[in-house]
Backbone bond lengths (Angstrom), bond angles and torsions (degrees), N, CA, C in turn:
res aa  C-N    CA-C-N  psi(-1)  N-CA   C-N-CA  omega(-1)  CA-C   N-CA-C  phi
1 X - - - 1.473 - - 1.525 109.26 -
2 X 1.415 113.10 128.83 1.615 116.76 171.38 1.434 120.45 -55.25
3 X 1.401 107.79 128.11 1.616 109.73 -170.94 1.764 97.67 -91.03
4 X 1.326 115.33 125.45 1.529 113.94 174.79 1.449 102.10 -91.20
5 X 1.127 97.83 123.24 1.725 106.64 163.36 1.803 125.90 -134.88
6 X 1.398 92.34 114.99 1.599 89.65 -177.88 1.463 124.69 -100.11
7 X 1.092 112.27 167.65 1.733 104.89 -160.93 1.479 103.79 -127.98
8 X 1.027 135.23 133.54 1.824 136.42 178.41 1.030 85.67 -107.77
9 X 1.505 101.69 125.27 1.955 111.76 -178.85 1.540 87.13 166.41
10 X 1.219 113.20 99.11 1.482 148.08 138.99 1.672 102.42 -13.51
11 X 1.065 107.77 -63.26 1.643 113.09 -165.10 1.463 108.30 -97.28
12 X 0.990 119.07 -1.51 1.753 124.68 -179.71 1.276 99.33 56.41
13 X 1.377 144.10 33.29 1.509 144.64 172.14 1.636 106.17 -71.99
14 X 1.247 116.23 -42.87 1.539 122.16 -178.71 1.246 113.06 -73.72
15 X 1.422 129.22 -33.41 1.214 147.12 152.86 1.698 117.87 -38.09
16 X 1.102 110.42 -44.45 1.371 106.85 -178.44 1.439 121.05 -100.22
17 X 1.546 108.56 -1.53 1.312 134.44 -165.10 1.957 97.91 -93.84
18 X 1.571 90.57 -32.81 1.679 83.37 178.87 1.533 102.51 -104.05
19 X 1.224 131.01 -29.57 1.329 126.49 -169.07 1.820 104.19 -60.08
20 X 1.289 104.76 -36.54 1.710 110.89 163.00 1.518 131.66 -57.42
21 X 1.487 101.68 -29.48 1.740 124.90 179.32 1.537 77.70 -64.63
22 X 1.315 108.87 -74.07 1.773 99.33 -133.83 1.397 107.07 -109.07
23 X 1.523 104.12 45.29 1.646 98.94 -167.85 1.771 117.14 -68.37
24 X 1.645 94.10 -30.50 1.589 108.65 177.53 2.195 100.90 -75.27
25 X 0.913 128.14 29.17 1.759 140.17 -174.89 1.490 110.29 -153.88
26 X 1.882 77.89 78.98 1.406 95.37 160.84 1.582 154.08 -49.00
27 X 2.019 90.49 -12.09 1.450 98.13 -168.65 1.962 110.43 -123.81
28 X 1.745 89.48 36.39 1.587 103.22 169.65 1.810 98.73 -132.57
29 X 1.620 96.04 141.62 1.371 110.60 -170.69 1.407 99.53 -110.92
30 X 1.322 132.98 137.73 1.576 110.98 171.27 1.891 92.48 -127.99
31 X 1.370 105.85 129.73 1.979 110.32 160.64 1.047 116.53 -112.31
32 X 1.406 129.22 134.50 1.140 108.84 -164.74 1.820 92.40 -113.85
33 X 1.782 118.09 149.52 1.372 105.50 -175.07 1.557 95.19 -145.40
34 X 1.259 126.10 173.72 1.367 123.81 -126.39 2.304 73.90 -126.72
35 X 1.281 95.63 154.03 1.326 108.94 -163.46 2.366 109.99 -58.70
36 X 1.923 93.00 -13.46 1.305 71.69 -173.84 1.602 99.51 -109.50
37 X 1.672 108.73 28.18 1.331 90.83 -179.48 1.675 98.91 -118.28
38 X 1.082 114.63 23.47 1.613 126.13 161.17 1.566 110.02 -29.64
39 X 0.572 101.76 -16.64 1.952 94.13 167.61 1.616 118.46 -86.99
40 X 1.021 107.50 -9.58 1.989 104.93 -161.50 1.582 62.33 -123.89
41 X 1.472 148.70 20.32 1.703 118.56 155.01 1.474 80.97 -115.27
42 X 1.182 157.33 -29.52 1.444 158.83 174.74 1.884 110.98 -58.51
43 X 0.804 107.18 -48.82 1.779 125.97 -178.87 0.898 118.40 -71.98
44 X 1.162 131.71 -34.88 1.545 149.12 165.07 1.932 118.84 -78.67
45 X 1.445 99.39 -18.37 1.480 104.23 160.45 1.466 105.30 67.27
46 X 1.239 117.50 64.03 1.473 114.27 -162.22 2.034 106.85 -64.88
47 X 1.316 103.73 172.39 1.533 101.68 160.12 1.705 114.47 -91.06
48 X 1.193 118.21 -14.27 1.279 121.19 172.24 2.166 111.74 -170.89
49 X 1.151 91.19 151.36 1.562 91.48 -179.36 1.390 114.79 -147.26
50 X 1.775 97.19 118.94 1.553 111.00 -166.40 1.499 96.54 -105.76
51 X 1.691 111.74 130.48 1.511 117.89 153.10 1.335 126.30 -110.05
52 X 1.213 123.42 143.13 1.260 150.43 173.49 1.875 101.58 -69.42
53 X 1.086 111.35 110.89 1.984 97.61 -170.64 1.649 82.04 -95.30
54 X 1.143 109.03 -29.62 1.998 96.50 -164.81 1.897 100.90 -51.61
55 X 1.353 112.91 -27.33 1.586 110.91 -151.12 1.446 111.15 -112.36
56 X 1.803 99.63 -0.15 1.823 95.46 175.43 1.667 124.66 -92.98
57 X 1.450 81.98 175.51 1.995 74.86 175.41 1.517 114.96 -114.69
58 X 1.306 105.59 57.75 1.540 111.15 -168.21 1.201 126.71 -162.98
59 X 1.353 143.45 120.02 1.337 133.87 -171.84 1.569 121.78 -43.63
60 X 1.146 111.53 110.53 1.976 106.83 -164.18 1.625 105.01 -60.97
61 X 1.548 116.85 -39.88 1.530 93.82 157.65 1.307 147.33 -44.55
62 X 1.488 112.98 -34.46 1.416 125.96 169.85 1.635 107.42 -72.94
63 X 1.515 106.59 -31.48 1.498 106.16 -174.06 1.268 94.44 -68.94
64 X 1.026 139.38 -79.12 1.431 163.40 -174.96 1.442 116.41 -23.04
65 X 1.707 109.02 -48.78 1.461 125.26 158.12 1.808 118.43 -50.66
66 X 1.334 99.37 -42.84 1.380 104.27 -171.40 1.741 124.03 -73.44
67 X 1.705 97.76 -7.14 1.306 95.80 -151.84 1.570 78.72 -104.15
68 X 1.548 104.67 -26.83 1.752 80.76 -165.49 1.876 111.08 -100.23
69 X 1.450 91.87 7.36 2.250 95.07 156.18 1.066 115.35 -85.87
70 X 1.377 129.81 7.69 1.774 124.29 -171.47 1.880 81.06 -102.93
71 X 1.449 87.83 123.68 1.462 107.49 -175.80 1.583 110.30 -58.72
72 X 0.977 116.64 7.92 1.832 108.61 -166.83 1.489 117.04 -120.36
73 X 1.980 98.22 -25.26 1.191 108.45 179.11 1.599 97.16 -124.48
74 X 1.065 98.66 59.82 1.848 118.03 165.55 1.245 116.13 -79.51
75 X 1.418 116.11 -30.96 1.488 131.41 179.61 1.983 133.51 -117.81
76 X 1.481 99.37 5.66 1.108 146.43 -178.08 1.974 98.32 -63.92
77 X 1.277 125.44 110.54 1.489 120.51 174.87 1.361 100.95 -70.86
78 X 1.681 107.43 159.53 1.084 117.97 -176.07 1.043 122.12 -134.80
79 X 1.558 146.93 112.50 1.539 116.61 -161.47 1.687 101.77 -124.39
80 X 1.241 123.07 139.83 1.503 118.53 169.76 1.022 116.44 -111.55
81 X 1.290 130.16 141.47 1.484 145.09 -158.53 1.483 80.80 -120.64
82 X 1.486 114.70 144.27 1.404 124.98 163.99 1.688 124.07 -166.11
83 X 1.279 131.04 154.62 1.195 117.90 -177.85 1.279 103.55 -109.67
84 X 1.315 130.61 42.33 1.218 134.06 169.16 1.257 121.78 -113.18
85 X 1.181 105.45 139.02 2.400 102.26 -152.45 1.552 79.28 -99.94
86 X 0.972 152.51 -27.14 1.708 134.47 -132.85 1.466 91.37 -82.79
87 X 1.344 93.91 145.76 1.861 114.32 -162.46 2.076 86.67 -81.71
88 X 1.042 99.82 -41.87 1.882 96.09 -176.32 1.603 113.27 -73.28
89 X 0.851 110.44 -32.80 1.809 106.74 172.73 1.393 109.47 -67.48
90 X 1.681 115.58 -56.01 1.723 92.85 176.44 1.409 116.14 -68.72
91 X 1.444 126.49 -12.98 1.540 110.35 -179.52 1.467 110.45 -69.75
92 X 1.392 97.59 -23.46 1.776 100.31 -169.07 2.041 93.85 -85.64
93 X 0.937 133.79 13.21 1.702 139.68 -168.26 1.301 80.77 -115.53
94 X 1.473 131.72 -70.49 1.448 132.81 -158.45 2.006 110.61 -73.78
95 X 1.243 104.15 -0.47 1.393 104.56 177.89 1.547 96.47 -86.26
96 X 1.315 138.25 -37.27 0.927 121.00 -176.52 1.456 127.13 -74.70
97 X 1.216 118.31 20.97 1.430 127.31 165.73 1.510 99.82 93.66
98 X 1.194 121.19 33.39 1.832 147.26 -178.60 1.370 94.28 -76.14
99 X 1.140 136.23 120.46 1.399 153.27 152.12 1.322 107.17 -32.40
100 X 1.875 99.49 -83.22 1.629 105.88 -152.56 1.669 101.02 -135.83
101 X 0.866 121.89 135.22 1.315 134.26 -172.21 1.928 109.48 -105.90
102 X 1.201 127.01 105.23 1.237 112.28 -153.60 1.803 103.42 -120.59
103 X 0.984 153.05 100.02 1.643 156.47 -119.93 1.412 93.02 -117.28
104 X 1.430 123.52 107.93 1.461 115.10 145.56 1.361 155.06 -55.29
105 X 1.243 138.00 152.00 1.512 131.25 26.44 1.947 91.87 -77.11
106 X 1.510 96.74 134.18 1.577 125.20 -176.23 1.830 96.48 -45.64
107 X 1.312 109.63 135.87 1.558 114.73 159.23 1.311 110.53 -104.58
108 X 1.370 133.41 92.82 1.201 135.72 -153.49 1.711 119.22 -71.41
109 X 1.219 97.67 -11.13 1.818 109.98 -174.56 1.652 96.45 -81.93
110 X 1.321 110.14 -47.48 1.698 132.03 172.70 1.463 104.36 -28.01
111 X 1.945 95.80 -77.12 1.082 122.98 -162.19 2.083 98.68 -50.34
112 X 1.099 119.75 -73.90 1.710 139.79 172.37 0.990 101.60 7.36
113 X 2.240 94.41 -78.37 1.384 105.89 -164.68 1.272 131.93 -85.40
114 X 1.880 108.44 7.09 1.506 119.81 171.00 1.541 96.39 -93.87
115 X 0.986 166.32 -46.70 1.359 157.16 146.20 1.722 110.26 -11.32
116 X 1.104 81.36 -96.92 2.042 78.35 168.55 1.313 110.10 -33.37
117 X 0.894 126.58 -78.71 1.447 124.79 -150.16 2.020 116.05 -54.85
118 X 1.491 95.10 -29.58 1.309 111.88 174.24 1.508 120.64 -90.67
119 X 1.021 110.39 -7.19 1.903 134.10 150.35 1.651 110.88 -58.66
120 X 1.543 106.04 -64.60 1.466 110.08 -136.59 1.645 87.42 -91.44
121 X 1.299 113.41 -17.57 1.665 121.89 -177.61 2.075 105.05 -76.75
122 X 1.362 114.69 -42.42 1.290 131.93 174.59 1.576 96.03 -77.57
123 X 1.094 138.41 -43.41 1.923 124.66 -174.62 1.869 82.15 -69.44
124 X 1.219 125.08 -55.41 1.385 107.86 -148.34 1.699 115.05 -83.39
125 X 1.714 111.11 3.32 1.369 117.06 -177.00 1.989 84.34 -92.39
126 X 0.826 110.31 -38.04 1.797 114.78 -168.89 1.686 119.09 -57.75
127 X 1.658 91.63 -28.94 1.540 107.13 -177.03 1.893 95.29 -75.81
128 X 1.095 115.85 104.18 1.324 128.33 158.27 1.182 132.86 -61.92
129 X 1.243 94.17 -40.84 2.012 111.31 174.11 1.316 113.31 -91.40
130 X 1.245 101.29 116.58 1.933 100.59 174.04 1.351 96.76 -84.64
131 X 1.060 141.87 -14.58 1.493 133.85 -159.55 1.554 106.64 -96.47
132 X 1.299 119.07 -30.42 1.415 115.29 173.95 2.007 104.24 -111.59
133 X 1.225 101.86 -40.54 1.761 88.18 178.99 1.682 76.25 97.54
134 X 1.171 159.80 38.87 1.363 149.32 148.61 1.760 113.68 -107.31
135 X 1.022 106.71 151.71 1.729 120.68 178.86 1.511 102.34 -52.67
136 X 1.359 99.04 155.22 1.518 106.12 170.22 1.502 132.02 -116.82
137 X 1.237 147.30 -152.44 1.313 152.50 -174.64 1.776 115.46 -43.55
138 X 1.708 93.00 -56.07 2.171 101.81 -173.68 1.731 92.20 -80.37
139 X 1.380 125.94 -32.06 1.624 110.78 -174.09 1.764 90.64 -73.50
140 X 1.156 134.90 -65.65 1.211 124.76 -171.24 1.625 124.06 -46.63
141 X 0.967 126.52 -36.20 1.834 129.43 162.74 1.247 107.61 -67.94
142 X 1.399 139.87 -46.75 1.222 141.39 164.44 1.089 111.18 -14.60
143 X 1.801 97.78 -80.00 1.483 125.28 -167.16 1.790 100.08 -50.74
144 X 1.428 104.87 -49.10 1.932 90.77 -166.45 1.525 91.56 -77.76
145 X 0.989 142.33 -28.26 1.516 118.81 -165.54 1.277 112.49 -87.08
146 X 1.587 117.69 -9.60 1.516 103.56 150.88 1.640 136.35 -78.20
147 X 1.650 89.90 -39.51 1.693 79.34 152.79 1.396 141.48 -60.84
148 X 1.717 105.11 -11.18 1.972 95.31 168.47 1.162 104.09 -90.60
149 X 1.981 116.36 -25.90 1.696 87.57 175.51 1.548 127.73 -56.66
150 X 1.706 95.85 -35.96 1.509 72.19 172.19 0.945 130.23 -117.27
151 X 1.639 136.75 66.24 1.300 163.31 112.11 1.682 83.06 95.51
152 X 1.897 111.06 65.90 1.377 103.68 161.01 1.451 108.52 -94.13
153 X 1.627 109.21 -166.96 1.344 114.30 179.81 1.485 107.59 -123.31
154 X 1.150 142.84 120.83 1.428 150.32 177.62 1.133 137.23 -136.84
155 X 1.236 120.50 -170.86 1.850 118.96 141.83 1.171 130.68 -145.90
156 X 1.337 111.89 164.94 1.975 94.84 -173.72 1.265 65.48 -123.92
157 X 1.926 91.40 157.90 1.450 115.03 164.71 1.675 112.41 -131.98
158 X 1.273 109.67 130.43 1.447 117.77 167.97 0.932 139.43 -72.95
159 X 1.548 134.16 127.56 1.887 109.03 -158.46 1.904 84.29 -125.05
160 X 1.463 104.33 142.39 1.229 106.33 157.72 1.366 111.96 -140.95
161 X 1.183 118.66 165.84 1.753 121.98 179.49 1.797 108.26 -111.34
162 X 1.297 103.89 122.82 1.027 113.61 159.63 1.392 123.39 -65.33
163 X 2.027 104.76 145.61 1.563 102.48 176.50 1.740 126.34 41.05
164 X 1.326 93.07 34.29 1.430 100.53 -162.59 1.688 101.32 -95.08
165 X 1.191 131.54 -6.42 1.349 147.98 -179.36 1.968 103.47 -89.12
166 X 1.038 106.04 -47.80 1.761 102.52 156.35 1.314 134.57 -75.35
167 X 1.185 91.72 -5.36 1.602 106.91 165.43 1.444 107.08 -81.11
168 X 1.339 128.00 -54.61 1.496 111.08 -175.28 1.590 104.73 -79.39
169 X 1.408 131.11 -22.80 0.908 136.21 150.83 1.746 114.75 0.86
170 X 1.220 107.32 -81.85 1.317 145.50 165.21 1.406 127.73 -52.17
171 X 1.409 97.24 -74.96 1.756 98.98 179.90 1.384 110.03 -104.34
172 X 1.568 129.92 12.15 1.274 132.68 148.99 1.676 100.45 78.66
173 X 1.673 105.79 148.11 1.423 115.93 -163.25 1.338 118.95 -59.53
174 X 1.719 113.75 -20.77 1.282 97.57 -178.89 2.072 114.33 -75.54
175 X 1.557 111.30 -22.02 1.290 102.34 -172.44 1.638 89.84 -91.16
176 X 1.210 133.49 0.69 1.650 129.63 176.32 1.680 99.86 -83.60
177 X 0.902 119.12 -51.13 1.934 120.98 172.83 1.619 100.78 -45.50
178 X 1.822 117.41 -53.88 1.570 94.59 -171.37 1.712 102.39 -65.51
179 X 1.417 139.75 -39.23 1.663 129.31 -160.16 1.905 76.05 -68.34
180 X 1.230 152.14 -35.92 1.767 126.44 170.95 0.807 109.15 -52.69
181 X 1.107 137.37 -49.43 1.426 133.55 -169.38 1.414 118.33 -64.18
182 X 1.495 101.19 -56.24 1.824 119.77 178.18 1.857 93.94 -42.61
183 X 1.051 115.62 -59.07 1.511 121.46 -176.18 1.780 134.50 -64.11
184 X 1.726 84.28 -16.64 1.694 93.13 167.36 1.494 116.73 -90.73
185 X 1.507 108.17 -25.24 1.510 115.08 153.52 1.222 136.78 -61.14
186 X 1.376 115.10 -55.43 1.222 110.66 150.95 1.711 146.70 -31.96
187 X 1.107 86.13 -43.44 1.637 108.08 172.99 1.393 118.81 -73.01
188 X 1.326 119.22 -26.53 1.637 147.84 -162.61 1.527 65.25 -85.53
189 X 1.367 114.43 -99.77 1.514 134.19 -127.41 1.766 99.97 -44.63
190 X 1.667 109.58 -30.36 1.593 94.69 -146.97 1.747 89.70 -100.76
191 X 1.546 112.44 -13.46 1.173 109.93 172.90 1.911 125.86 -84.42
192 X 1.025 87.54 -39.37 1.940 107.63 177.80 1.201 91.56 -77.19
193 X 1.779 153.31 -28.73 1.297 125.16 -176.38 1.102 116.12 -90.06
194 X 1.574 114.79 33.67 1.556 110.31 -176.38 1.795 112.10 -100.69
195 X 1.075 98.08 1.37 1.720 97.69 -171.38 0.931 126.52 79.94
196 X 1.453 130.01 22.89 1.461 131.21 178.48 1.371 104.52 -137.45
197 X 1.248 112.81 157.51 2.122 110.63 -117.12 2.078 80.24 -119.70
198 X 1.671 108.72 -19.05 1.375 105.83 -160.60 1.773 112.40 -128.54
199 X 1.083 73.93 44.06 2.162 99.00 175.82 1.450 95.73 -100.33
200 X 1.277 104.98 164.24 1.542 109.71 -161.08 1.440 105.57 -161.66
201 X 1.269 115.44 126.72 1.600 117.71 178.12 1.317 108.16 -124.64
202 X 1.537 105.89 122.18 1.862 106.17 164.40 1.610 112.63 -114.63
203 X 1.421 115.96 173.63 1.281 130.56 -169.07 1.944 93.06 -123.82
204 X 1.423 102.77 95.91 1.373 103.19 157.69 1.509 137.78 -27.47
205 X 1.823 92.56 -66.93 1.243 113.93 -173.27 1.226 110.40 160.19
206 X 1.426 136.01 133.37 1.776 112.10 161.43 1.625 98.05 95.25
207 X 1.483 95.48 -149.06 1.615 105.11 160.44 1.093 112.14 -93.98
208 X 1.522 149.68 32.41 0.962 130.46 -161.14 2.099 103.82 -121.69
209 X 1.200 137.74 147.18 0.779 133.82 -144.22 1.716 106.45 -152.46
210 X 1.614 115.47 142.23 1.471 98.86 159.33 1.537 115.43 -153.76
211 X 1.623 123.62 161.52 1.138 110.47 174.97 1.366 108.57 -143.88
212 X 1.159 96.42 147.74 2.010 106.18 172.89 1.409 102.90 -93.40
213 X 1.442 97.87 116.76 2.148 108.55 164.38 1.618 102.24 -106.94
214 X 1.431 93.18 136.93 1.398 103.61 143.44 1.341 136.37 -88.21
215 X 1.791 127.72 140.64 0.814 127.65 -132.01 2.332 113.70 -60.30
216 X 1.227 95.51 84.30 1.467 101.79 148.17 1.360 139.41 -125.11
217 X 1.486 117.38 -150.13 1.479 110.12 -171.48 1.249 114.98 -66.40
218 X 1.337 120.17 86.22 1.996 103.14 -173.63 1.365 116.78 -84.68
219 X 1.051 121.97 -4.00 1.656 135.95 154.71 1.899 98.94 -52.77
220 X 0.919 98.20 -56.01 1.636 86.91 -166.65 1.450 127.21 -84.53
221 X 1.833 94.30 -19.60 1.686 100.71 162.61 1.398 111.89 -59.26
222 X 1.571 109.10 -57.83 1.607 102.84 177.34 1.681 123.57 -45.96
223 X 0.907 80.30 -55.34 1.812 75.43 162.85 1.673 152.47 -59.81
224 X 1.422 80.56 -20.66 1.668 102.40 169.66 1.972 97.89 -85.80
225 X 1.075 108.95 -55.06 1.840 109.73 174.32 1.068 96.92 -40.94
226 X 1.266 121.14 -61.11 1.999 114.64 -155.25 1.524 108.09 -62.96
227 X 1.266 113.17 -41.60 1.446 126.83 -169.86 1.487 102.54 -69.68
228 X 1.220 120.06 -33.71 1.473 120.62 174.19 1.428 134.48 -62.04
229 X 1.559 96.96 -52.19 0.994 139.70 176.69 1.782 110.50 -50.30
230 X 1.476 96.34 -73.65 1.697 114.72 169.47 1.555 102.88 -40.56
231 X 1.196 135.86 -78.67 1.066 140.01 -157.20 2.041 102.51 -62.24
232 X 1.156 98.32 -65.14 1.610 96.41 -169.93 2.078 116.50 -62.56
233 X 1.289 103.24 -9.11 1.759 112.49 -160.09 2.241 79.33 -74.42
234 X 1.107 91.61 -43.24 2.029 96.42 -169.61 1.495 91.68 -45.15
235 X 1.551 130.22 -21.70 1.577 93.46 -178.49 1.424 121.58 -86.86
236 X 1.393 110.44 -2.29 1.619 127.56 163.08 1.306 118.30 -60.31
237 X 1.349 129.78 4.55 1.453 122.85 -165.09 1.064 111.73 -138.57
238 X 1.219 154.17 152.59 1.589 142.46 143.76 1.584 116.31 -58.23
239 X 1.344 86.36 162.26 1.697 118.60 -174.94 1.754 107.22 -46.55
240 X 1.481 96.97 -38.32 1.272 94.35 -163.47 1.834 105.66 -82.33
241 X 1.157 107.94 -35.15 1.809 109.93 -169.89 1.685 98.86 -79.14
242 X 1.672 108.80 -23.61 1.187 110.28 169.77 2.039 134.51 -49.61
243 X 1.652 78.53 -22.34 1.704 93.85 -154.97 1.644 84.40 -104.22
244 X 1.212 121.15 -27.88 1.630 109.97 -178.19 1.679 111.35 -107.43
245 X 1.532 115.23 18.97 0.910 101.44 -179.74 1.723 153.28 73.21
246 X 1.058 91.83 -15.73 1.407 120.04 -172.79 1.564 124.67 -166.59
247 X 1.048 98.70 154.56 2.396 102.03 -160.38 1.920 81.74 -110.66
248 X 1.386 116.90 158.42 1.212 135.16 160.64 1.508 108.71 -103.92
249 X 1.236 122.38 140.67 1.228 132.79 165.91 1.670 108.93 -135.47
250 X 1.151 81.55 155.40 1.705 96.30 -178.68 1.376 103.81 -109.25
251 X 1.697 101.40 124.98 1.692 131.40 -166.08 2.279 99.40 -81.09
252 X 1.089 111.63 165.96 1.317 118.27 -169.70 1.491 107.14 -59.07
253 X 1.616 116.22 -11.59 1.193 92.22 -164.38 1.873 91.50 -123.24
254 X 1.877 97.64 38.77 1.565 89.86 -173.04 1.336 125.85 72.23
255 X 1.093 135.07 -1.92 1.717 129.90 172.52 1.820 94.81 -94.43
256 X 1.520 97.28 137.30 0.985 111.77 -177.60 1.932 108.95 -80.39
257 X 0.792 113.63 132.75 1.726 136.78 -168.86 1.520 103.66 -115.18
258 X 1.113 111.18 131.40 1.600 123.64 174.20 1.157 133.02 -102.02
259 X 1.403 147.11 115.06 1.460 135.73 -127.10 1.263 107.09 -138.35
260 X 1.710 143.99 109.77 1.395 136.73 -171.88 1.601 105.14 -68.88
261 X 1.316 114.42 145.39 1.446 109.78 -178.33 1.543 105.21 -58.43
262 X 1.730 98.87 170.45 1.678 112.71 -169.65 1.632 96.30 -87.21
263 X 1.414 99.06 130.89 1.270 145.41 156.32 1.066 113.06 -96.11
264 X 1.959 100.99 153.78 1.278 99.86 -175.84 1.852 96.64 -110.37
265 X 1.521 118.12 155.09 1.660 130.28 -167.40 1.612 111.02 -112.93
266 X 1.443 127.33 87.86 1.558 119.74 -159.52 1.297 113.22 -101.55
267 X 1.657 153.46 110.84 0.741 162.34 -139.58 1.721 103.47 -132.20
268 X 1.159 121.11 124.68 1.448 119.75 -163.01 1.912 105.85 -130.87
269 X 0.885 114.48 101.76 1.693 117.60 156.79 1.270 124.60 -96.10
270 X 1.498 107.94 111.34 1.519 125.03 172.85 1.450 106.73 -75.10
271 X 1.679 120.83 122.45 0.777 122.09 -163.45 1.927 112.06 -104.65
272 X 1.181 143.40 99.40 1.443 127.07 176.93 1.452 125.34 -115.65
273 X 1.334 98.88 142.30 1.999 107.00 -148.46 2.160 82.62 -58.37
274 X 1.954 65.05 134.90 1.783 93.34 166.92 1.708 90.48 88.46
275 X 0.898 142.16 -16.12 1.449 133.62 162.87 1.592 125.33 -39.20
276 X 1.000 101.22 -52.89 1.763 126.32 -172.09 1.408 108.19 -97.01
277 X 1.228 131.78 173.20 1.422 135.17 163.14 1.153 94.96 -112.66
278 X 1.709 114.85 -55.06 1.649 117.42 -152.40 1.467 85.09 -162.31
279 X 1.758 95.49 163.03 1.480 105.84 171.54 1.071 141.69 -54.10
280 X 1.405 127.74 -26.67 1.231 152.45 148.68 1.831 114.82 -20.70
281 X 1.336 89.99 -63.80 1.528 113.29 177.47 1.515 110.84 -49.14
282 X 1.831 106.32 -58.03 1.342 108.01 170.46 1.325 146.81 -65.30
283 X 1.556 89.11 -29.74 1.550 115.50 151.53 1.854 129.51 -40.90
284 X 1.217 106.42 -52.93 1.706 117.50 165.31 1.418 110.42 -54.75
285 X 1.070 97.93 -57.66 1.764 116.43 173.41 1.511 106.10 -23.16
286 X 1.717 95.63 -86.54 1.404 113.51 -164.77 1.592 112.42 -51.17
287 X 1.504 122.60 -46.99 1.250 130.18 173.64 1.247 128.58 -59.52
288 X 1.881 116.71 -2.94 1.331 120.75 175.52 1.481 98.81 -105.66
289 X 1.422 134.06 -3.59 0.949 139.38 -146.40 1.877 93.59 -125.46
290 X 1.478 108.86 -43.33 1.407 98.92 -173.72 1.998 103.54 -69.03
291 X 1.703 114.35 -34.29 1.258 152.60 166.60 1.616 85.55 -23.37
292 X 1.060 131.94 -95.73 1.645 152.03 -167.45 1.291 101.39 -50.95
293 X 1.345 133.99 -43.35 1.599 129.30 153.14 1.136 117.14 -32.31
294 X 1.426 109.99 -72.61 1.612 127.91 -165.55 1.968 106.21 -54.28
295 X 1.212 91.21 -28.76 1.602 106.02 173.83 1.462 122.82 -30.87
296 X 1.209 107.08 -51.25 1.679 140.95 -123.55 1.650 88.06 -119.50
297 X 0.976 128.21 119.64 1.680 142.69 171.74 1.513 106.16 -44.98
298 X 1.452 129.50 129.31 1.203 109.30 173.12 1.945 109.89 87.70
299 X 1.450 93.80 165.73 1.540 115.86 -171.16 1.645 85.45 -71.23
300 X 1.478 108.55 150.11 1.565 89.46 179.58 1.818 71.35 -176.84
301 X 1.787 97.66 168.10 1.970 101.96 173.82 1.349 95.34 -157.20
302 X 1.089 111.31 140.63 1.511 123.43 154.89 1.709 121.30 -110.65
303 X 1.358 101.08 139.67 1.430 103.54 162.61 1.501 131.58 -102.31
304 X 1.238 112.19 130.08 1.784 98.13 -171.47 1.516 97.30 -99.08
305 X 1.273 130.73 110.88 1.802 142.81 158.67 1.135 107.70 -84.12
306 X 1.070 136.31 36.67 1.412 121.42 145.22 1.628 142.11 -54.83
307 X 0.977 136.91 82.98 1.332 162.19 -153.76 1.707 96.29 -55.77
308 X 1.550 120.74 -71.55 1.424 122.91 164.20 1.651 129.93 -78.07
């Protein structure tokens, strides 16, 4: 996944200082934007945001204050580069919940491996799920509410598992965690092998699943999942529930209940700028939409295109 990183630096000097670090690291972005356009580096929800204090036009405390009350980039690293040695000015930089305080002339090996390292430490506090290694609940709203700020075009898709509660029923949570897993791969493989660098998969919780596409065939992704899915879920089961199709479980009051194997339920919202207000909105959406899936016997997806 592309790491966004924006840079406050007037002169784009820091900008070219890292685009040189990591030119052979393909999966760091650096923009650099000028101190009064701090909103289009705020809106965009960076993965980290380095300023240059020698080159702005603004008190870096006030800057510094401002960046970390915008509710979205509350958790957003921050690093300041400065040529100012005084031991009380950076304490008063690092009170504001300032990461890394970095003293010029730049040590660029320093600089590299404090970037990375404060990346790969923030991707791996974000991963919520140990069981799949996918983002969770605040990375997933993030992610869509930057795409309505900036009036992209997409879709999220909802994944749920059918009859998936008689499944552990039966073969018990530890072989119900591997069909999560089998299914966070799946989803990875048919979505990440499309060549587009800014697709995004989170792990709700449970079985439940989601992803942001950019605008391609989502008719045919769903279909490549289901087809995957269907075929590979049979090695989760025995021979025998295999051949009848369906597992029995016994209901609370002891009557045995008959259960079609787990399927997967795909729910698709096409998203077009000015459609949505907020996630919330899309949220109803998607859940009436994954709802009408779950309907339908079997792995099955709908897309809702609704334009208004």
């Amino acid at each position: 996944m592309i790491q966004d990183i924006f840079i406050i630096d007037n002169t784009q000097s820091v900008q070219n200082v890292l685009k040189q670090l990591f030119k052979d690291d393909i999966d760091y972005q650096f923009k650099s934007v000028k101190t009064e356009e701090l909103n289009i580096a705020l809106q965009n929800i960076p993965d980290m945001i380095i300023i240059d204090e020698d080159t702005i036009n603004m008190d870096i405390i006030d800057l510094c204050k401002s960046i970390r009350e915008n509710e979205d980039n509350s958790i957003t690293p921050i690093i300041v580069i400065s040529s100012n040695w005084e031991k009380e000015h950076r304490i008063k930089i690092l009170e504001q919940s300032i990461e890394y305080f970095i003293i010029k002339p730049i040590d660029c090996e320093y600089l590299y491996y404090t970037v990375k390292n404060i990346l790969r430490l923030l991707q791996t506090n974000r991963r919520v799920s140990p069981l799949t290694g996918l983002p969770g609940n605040v990375q997933i709203q993030a992610e869509i509410k930057k795409r309505l700020l900036n009036k992209e075009k997409f879709a999220i898709f909802y994944f749920d598992l059918d009859n998936f509660k008689a499944y552990n029923d039966i073969y018990g949570f530890s072989n119900g965690d591997e069909i999560i897993k089998f299914t966070a791969k799946t989803i990875v493989k048919n979505i990440h092998n499309m060549s587009m660098d800014d697709n995004f998969i989170g792990h709700i919780g449970g079985d439940d699943f989601l992803a942001i596409v950019q605008p391609s065939d989502y008719e045919q992704i769903c279909k490549n999942i289901i087809a995957e899915f269907d075929e590979q879920v049979l090695d989760y089961y025995n021979q025998e529930d295999i051949n009848k199709g369906y597992i029995e479980v016994a209901n609370r009051r002891g009557i045995i209940e008959q259960f079609p194997l787990t399927s997967i339920s795909i729910g698709v919202v096409e998203i077009e700028p000015g459609r949505y207000r907020n996630t919330l909105e899309i949220g109803e959406v998607g859940a009436q939409v994954k709802h009408q899936a779950k309907s339908i016997m079997g792995s099955t997806y709908i897309i809702n295109r609704r334009k208004k």
